[in-house]
Phi, psi and omega in degrees: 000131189282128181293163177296161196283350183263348173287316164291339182271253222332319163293313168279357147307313187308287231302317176303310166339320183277001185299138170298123168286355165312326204248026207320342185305305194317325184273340192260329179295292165329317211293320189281016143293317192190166187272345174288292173334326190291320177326303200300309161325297172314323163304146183281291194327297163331302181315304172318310172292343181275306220299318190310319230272328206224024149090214207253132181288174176277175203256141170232001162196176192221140153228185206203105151249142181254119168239145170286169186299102195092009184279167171252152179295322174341308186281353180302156143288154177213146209282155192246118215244162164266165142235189210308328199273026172083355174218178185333150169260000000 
């Protein structure tokens, strides 16, 4: 006899819980296995328990403007980006 479908989400909950939060890819890669798993990914209750279970997620990017003394932001310069055909966008 097979367990019941609610023991198996509880577990593969457990188990998923335990996906390292360094890695977030890892949690959006689990959702695309199967649609019970995505439910599971999905839930807000799940979510809670990860942020409790494993603290504040990581910082994935930073920016920093550095200004000299009297500069205005206005006056900053910025860098000038291409595109694919060789010339400013």
């Amino acid at each position: 006899m097979p367990p019941p479908p609610e023991l198996i989400e509880d577990v593969t909950a457990e188990i998923l819980l335990r996906l390292p939060p360094d890695e977030p890819e890892h949690l959006v890669r689990a959702s695309l296995v199967c649609k019970p798993w995505l439910r599971v990914i999905s839930d807000p209750g799940f979510l809670r328990r990860y942020r409790a279970f494993h603290g504040m997620p990581p910082l994935l990017g930073l920016l920093h403007l550095s200004l000299r003394m009297g500069q205005n932001p206005a006056q900053t310069p910025t860098p000038t980006i291409y595109c694919s055909t060789g010339g400013p966008i």
